[in-house]
N, CA, C and O atoms as a GROMACS GRO file, in nm:
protein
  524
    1UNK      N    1  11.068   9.462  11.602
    1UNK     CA    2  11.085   9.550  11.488
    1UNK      C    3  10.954   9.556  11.408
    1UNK      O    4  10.884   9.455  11.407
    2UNK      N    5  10.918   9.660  11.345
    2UNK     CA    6  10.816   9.690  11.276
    2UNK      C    7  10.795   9.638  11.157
    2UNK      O    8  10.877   9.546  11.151
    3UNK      N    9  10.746   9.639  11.075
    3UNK     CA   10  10.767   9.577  10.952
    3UNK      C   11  10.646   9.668  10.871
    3UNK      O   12  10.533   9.684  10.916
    4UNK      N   13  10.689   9.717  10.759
    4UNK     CA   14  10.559   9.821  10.671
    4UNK      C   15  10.569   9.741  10.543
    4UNK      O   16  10.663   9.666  10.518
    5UNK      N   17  10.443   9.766  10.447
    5UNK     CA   18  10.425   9.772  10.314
    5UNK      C   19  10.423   9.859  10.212
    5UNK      O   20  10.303   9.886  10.204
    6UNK      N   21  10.485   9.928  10.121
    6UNK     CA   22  10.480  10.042  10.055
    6UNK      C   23  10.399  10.031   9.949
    6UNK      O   24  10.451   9.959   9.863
    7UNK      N   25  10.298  10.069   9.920
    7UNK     CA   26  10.233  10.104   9.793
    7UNK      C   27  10.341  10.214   9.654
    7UNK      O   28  10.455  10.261   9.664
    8UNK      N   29  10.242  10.220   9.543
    8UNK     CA   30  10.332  10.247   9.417
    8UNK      C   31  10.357  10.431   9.493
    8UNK      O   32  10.445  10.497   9.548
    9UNK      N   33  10.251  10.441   9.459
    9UNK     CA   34  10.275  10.642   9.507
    9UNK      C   35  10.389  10.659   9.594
    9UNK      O   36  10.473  10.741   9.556
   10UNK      N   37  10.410  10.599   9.703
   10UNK     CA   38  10.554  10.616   9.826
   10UNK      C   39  10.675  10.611   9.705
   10UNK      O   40  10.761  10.695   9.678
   11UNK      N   41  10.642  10.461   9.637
   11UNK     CA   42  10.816  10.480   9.559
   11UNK      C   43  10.812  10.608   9.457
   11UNK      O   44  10.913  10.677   9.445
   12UNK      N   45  10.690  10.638   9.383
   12UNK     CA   46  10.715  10.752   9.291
   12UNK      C   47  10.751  10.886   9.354
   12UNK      O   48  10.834  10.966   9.311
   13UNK      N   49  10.654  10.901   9.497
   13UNK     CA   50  10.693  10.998   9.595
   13UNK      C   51  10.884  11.060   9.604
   13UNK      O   52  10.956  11.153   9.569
   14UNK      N   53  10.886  10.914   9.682
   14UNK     CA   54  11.090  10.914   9.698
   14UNK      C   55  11.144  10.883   9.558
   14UNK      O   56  11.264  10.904   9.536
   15UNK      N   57  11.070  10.838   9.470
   15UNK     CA   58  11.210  10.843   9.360
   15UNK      C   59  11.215  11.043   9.292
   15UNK      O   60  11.309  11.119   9.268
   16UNK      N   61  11.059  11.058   9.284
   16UNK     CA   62  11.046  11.232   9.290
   16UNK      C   63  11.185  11.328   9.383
   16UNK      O   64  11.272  11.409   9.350
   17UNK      N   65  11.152  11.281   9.474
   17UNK     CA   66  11.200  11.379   9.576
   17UNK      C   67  11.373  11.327   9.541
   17UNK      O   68  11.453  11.420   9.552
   18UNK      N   69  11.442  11.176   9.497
   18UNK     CA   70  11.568  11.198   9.464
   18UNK      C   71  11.617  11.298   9.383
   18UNK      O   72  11.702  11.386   9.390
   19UNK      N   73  11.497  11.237   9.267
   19UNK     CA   74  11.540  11.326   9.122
   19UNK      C   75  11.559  11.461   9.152
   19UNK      O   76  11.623  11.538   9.081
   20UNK      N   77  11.496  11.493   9.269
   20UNK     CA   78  11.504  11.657   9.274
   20UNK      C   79  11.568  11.708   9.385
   20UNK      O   80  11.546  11.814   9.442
   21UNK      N   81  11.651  11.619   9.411
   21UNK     CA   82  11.728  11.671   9.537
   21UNK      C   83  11.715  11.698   9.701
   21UNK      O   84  11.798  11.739   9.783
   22UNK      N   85  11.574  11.659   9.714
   22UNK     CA   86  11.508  11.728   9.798
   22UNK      C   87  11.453  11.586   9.925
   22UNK      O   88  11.429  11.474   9.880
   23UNK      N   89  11.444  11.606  10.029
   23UNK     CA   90  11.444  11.535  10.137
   23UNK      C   91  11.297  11.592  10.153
   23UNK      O   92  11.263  11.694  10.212
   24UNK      N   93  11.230  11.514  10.096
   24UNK     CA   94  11.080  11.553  10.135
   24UNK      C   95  11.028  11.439  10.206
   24UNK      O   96  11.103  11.345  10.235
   25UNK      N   97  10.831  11.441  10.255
   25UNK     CA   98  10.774  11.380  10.300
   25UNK      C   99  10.796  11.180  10.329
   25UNK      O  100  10.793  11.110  10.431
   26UNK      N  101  10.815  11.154  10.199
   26UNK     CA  102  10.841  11.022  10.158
   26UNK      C  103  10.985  10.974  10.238
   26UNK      O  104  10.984  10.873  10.309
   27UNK      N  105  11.089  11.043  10.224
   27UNK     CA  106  11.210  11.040  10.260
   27UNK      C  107  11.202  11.030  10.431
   27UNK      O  108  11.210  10.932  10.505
   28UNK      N  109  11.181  11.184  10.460
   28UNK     CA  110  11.127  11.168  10.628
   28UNK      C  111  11.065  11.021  10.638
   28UNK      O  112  11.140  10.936  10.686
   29UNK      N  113  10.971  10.991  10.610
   29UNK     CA  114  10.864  10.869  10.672
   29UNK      C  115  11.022  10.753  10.705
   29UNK      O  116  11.065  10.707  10.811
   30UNK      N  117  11.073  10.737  10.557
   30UNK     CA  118  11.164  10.635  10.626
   30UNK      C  119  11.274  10.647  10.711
   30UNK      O  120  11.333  10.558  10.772
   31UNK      N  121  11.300  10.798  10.709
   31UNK     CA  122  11.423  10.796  10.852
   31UNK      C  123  11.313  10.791  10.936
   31UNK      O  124  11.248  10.751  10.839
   32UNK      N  125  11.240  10.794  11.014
   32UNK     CA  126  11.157  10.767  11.082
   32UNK      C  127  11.139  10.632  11.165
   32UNK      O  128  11.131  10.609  11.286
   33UNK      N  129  11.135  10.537  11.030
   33UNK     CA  130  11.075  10.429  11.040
   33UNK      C  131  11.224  10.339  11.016
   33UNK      O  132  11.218  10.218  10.996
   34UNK      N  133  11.339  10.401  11.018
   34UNK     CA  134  11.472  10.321  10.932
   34UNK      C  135  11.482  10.212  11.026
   34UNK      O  136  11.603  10.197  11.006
   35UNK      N  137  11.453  10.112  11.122
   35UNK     CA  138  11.448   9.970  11.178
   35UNK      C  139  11.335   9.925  11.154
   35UNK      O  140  11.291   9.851  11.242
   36UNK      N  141  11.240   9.951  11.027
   36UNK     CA  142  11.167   9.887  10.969
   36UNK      C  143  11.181   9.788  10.865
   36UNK      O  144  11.244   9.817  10.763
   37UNK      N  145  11.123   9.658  10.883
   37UNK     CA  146  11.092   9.596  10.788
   37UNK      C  147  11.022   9.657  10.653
   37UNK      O  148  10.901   9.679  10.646
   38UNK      N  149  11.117   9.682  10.545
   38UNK     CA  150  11.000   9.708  10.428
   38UNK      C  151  10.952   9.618  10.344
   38UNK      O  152  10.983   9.499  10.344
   39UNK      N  153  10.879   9.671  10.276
   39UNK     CA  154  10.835   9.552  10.231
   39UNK      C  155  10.721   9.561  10.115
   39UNK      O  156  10.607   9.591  10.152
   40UNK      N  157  10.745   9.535   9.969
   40UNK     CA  158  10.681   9.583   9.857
   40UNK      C  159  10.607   9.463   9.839
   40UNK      O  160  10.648   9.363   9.897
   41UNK      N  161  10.451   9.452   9.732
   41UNK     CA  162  10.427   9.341   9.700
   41UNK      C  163  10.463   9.367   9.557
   41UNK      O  164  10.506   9.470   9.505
   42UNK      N  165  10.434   9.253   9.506
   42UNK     CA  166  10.536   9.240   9.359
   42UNK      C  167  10.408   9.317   9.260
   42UNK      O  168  10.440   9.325   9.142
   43UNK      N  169  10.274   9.371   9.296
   43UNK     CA  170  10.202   9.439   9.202
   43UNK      C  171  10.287   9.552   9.225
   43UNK      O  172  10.365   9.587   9.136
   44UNK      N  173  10.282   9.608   9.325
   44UNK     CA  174  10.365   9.776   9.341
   44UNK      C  175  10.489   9.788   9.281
   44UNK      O  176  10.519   9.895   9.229
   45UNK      N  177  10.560   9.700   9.281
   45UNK     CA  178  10.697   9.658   9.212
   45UNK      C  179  10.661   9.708   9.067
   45UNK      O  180  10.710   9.802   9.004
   46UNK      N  181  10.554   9.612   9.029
   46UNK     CA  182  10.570   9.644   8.850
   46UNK      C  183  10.484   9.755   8.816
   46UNK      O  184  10.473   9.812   8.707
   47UNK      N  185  10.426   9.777   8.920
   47UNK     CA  186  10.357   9.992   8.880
   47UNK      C  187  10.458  10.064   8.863
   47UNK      O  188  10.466  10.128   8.758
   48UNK      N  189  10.530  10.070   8.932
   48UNK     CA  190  10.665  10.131   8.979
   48UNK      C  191  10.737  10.143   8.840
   48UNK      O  192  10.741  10.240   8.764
   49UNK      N  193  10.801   9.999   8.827
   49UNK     CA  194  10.877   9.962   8.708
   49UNK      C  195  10.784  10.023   8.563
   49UNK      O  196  10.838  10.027   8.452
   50UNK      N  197  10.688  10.053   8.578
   50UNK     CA  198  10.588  10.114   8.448
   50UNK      C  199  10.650  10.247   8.400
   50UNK      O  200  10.652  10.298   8.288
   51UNK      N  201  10.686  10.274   8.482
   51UNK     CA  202  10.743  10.445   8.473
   51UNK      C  203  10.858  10.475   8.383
   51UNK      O  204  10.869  10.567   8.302
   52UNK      N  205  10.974  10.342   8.423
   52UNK     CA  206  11.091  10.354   8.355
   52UNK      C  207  11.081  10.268   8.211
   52UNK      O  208  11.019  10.166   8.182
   53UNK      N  209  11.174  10.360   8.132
   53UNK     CA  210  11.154  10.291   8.008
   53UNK      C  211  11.278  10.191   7.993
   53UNK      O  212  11.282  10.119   7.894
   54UNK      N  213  11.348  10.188   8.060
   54UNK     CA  214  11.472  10.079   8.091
   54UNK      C  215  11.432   9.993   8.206
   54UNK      O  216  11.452  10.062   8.306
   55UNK      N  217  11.373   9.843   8.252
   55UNK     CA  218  11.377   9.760   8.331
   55UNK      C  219  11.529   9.724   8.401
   55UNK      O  220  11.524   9.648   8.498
   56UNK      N  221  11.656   9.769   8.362
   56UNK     CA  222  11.766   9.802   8.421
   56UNK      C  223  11.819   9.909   8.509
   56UNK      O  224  11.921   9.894   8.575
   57UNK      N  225  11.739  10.029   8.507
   57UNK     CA  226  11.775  10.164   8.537
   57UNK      C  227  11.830  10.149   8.664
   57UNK      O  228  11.774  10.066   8.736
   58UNK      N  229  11.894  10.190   8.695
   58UNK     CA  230  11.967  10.239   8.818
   58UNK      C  231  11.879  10.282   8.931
   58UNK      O  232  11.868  10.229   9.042
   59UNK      N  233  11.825  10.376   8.889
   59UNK     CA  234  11.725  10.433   9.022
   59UNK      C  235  11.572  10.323   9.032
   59UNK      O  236  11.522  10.301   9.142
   60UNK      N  237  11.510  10.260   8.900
   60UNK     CA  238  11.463  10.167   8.954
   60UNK      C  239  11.533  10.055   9.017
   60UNK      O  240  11.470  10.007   9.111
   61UNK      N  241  11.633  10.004   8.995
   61UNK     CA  242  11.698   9.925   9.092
   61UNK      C  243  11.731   9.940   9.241
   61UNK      O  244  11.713   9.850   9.323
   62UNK      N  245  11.783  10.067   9.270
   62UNK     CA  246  11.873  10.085   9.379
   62UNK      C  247  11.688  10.113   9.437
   62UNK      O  248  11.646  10.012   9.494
   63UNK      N  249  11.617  10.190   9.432
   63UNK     CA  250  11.444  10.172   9.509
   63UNK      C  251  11.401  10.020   9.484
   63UNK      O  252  11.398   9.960   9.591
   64UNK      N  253  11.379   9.965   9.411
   64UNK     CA  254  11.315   9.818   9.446
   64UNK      C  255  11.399   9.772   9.543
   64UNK      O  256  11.360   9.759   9.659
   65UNK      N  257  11.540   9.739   9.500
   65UNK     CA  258  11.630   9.652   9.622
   65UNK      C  259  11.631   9.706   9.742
   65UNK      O  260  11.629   9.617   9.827
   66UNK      N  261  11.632   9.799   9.781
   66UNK     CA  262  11.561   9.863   9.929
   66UNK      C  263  11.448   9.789   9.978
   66UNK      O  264  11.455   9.799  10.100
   67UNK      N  265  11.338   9.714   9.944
   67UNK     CA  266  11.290   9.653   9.976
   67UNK      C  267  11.283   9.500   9.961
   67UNK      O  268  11.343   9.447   9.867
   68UNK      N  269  11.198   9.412  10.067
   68UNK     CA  270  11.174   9.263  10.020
   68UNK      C  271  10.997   9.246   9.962
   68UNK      O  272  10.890   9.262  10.021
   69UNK      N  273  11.035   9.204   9.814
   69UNK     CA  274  10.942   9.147   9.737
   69UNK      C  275  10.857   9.072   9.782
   69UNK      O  276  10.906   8.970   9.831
   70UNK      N  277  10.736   9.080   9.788
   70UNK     CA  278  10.630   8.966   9.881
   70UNK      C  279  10.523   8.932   9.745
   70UNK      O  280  10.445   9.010   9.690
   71UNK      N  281  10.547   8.804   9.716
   71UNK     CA  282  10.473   8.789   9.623
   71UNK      C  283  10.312   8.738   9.603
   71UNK      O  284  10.278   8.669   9.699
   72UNK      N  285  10.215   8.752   9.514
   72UNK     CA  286  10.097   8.686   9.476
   72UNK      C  287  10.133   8.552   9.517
   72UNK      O  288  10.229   8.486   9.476
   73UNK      N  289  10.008   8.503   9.639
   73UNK     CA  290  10.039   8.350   9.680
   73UNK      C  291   9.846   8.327   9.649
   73UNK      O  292   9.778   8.423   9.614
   74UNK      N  293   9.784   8.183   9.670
   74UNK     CA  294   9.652   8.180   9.688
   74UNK      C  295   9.603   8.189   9.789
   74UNK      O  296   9.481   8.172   9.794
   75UNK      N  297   9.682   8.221   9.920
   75UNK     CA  298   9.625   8.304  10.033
   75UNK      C  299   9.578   8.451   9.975
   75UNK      O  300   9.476   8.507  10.015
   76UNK      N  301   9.691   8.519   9.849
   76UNK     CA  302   9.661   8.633   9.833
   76UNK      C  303   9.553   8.678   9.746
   76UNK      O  304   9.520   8.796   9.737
   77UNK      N  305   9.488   8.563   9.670
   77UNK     CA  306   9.366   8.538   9.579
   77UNK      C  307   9.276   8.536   9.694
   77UNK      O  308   9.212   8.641   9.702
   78UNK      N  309   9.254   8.462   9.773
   78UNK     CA  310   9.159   8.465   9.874
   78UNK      C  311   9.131   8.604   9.924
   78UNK      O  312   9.025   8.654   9.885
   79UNK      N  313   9.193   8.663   9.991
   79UNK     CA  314   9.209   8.834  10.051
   79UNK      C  315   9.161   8.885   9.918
   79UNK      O  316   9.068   8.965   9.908
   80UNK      N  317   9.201   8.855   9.856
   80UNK     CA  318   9.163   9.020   9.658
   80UNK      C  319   9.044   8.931   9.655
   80UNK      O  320   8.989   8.968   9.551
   81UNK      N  321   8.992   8.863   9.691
   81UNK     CA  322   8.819   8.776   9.598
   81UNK      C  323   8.766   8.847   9.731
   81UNK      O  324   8.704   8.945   9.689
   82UNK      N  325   8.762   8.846   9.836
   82UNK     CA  326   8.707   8.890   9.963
   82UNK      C  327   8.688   9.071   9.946
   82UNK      O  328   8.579   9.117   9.910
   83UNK      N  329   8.780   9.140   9.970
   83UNK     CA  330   8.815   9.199   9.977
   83UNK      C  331   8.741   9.282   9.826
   83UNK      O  332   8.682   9.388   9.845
   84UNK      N  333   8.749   9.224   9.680
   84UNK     CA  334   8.674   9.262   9.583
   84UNK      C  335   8.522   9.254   9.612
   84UNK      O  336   8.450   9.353   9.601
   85UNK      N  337   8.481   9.140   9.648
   85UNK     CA  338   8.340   9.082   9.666
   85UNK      C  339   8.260   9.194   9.758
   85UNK      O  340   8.142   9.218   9.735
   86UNK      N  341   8.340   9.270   9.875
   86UNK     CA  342   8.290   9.293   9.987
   86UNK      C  343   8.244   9.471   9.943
   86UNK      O  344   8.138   9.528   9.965
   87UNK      N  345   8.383   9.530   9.868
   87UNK     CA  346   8.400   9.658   9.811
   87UNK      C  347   8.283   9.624   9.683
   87UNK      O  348   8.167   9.613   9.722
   88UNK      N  349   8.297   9.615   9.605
   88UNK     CA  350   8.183   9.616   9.505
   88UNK      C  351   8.032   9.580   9.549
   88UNK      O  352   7.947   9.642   9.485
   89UNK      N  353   7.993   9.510   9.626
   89UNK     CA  354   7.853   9.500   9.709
   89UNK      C  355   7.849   9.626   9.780
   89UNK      O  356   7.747   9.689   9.753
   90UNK      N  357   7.925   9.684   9.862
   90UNK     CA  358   7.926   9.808   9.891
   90UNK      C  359   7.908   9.964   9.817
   90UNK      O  360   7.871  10.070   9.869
   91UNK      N  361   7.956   9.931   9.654
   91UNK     CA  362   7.988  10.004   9.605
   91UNK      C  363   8.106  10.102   9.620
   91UNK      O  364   8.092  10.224   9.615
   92UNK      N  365   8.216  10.043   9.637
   92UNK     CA  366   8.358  10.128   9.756
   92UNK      C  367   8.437  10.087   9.640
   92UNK      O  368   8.541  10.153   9.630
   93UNK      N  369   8.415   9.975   9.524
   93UNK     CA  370   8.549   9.929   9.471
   93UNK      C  371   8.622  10.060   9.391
   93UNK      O  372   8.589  10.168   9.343
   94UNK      N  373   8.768   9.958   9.411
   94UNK     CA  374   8.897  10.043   9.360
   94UNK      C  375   8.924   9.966   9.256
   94UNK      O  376   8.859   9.867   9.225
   95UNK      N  377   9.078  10.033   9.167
   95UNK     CA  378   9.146   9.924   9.126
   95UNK      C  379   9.189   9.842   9.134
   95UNK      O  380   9.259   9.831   9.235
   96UNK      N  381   9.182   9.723   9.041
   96UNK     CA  382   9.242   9.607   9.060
   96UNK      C  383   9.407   9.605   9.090
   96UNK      O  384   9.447   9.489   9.098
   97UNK      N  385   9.480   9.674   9.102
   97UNK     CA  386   9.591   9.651   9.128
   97UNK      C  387   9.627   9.729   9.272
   97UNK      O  388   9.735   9.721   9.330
   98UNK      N  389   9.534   9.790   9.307
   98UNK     CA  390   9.528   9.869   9.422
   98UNK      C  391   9.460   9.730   9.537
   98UNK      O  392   9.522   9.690   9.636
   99UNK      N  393   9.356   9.690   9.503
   99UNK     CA  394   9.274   9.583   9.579
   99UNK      C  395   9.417   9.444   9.572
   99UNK      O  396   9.440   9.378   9.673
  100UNK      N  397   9.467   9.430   9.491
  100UNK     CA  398   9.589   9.323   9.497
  100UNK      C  399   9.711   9.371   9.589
  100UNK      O  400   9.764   9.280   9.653
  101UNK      N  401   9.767   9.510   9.607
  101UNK     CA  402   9.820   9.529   9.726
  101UNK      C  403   9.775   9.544   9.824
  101UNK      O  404   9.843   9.507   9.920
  102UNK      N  405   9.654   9.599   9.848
  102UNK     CA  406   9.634   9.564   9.995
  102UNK      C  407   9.551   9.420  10.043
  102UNK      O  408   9.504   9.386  10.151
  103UNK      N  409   9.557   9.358   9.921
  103UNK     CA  410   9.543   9.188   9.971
  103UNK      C  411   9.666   9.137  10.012
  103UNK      O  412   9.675   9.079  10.120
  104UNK      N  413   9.766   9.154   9.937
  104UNK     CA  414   9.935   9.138   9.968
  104UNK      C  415   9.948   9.178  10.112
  104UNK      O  416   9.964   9.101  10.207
  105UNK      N  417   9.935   9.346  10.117
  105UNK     CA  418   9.931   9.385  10.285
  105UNK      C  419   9.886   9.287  10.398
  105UNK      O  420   9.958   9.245  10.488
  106UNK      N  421   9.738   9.252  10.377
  106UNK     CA  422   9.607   9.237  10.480
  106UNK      C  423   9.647   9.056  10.467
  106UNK      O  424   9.585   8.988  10.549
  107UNK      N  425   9.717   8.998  10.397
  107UNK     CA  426   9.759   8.838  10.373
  107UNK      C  427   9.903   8.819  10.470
  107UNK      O  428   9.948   8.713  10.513
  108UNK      N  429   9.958   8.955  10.489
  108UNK     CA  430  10.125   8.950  10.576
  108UNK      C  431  10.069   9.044  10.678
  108UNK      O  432  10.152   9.110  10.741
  109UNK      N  433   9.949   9.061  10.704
  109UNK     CA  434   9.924   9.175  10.866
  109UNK      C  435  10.020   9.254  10.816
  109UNK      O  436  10.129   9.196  10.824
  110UNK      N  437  10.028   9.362  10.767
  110UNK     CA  438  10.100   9.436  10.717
  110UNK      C  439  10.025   9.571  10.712
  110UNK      O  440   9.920   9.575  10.648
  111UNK      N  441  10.070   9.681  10.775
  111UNK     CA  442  10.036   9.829  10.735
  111UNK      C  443  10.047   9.879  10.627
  111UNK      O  444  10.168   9.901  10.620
  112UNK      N  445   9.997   9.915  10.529
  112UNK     CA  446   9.999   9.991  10.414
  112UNK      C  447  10.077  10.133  10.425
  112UNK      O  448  10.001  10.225  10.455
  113UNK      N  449  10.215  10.170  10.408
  113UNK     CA  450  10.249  10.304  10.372
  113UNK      C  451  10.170  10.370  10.241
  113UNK      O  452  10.228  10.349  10.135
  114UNK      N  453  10.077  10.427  10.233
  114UNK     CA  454  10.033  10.521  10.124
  114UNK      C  455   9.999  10.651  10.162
  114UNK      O  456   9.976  10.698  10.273
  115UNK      N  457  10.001  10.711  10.026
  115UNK     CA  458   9.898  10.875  10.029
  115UNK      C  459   9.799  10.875   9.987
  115UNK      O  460   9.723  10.972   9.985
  116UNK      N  461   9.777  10.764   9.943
  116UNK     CA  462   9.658  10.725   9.869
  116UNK      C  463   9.536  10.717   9.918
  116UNK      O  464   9.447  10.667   9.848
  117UNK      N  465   9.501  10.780  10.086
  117UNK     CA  466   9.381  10.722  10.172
  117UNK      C  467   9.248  10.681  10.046
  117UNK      O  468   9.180  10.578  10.039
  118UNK      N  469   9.247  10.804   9.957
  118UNK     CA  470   9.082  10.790   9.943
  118UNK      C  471   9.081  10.671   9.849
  118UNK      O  472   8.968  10.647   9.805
  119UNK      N  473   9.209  10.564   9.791
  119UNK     CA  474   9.163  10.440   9.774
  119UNK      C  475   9.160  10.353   9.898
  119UNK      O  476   9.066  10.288   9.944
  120UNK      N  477   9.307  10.367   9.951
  120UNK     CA  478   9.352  10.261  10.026
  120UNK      C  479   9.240  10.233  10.172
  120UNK      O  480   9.222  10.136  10.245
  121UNK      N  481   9.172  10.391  10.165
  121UNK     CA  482   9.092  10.395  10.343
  121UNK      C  483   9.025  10.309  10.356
  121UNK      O  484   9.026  10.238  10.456
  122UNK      N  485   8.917  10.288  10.217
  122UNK     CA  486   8.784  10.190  10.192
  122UNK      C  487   8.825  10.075  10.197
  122UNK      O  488   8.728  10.001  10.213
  123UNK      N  489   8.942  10.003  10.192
  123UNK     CA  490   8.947   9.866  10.169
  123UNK      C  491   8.931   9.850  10.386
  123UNK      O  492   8.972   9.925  10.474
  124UNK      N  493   8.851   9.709  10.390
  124UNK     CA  494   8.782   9.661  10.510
  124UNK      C  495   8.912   9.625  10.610
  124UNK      O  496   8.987   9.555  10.541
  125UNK      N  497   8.955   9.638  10.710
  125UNK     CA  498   9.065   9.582  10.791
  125UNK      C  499   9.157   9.618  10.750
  125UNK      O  500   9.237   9.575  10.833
  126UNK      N  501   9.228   9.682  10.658
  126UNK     CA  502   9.365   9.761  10.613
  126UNK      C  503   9.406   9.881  10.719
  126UNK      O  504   9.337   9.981  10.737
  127UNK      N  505   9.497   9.862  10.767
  127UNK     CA  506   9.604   9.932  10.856
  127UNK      C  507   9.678  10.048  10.756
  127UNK      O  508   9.780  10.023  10.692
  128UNK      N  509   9.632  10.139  10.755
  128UNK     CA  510   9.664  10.263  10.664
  128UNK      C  511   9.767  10.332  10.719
  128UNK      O  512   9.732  10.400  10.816
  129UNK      N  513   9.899  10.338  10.685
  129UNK     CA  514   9.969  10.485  10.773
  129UNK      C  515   9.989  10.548  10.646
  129UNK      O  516  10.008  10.501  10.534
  130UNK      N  517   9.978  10.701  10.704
  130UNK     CA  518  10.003  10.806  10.591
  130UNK      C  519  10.136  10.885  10.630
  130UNK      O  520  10.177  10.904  10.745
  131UNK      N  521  10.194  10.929  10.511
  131UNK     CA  522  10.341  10.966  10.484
  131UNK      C  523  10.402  11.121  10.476
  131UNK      O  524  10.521  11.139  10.453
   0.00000   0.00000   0.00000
């Protein structure tokens, strides 16, 4: 079985496309992929959760619990110091909360679900699928 990582944009993507009725891009990817492992890291979690002004809401609930939470470990400090160090000598860096999920990703061999290429592409060894 496969196993993916979702970045913040995928959940705003599908919580979009609930609110509006509509079986779009985001939606497809996971019938697609539905014997996938998903799998959020807990930065994308609280981007996500930024949106709603209730930390109870329903639709943030019923989208987080769809996935398993993978949390900040010091394997995952190692990957974001690397991974920062390597992008900024380059001049490639992103955000810090963008560089912390795909340390989360690149710490669990994990593919990145995003739309996000023109951050997510630059990070070094990240497995990008687009949605």
């Amino acid at each position: 079985m496969e196993s993916l990582s979702f970045d913040t944009t995928f959940l705003i993507d599908f919580q979009r496309e609930r609110k509006h009725g509509k079986k779009g891009r985001a939606h497809q990817f996971l019938a697609n992929h539905a014997e996938s492992g998903a799998y959020l890291s807990v930065i994308a979690c609280g981007e996500y959760g930024e949106g709603f002004e209730n930390p109870y809401d329903s639709a943030l609930i019923s989208v987080v619990e769809s996935f398993e939470i993978l949390p900040i470990t010091q394997k995952t400090a190692e990957f974001y110091a690397r991974i920062a160090r390597t992008m900024r000598r380059d001049g490639n860096l992103i955000g810090s909360n963008d560089l912390w999920i795909a340390a989360v990703a690149l710490e669990n061999n994990l593919p990145l679900v995003s739309d996000n290429s023109s951050h997510f592409g630059r990070v070094p060894d990240l497995r990008l699928l687009g949605y």
